[in-house]
N, C-alpha and C positions, 0 to 999 in steps of 0.2 A: 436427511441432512442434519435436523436438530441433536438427533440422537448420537450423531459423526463429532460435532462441534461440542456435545456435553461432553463425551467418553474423552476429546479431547481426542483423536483419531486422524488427524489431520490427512494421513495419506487417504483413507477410502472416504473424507471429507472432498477431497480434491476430485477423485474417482468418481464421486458422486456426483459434483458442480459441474466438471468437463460434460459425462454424459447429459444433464439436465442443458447445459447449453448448445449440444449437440442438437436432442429435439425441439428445445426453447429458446433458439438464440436471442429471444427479444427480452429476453427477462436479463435485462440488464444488472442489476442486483446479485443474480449469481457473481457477475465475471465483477461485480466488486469484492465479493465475499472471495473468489478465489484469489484475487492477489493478494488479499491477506492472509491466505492459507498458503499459499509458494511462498511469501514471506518467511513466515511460521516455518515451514519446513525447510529454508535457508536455498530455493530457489528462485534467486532474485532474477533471473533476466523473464523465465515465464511471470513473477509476479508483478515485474514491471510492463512488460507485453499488456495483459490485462487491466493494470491500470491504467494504461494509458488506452486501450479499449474503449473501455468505461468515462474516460475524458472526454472524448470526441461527443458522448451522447449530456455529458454534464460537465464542462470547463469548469464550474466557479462551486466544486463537491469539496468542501473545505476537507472535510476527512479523506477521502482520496487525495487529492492534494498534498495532504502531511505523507497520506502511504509512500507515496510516490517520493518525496524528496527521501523520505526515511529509507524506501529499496535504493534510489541514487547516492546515497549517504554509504550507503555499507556493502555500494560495489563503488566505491573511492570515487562518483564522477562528481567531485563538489558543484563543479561547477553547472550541472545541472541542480541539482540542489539548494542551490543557492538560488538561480531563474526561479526556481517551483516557491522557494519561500519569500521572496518578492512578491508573485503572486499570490499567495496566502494575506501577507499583508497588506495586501492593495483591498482585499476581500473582507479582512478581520484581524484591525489593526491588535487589536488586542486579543491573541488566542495564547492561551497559554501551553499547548502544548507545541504550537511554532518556537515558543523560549526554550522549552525542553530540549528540544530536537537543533538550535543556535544551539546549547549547551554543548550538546554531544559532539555538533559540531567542530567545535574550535578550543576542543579537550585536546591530552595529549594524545588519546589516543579514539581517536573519532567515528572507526568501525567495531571497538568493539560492544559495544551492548544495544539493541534494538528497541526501536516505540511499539509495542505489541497492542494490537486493536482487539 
């Protein structure tokens, strides 16, 4: 997987996550690291699928959190997005990439450019 994520390989990165949480489904960790890889590869409904996975085992993952509003952001559901960064700042009132991602938001044009992790 390291070697996936250096080469920057994101598809046999993802090939790689699925099969490891196929035999390991507990290793929670992967199925974070994979919605940042559907991300990356501009598969947002499976990279939302996994983050919100990953939610159920950790609500208050401020970095998922952001993932997650940022995949809702840039499949237009503001208003999920919007819920997700409430709860951000209910967690960390001051995170600086929550302003980042209000930026993009309430820009003219609010899907185009991604918070890449």
């Amino acid at each position: 997987n390291y070697c996936y994520k250096q080469l920057k390989d994101y598809v046999k990165e993802a090939e790689w996550l699925e099969e490891a949480l196929y035999y390991y489904p507990d290793k929670l960790d992967s199925m974070y690291r994979l919605s940042l890889v559907y991300k990356r590869l501009r598969k947002y409904v499976s990279a939302g699928d996994f983050g919100e996975r990953f939610r159920l085992h950790y609500p208050e993952h401020v970095n998922n959190l952001i993932n997650l509003a940022d995949i809702y952001r840039l499949q237009e559901d503001f208003q999920k997005t919007n819920l997700i960064i409430e709860e951000i700042e209910s967690i960390d009132k001051n995170n600086t990439t929550v302003q980042k991602l209000k930026e993009l938001l309430y820009s003219d044009n609010p899907v185009e450019e991604t918070l890449l992790a």
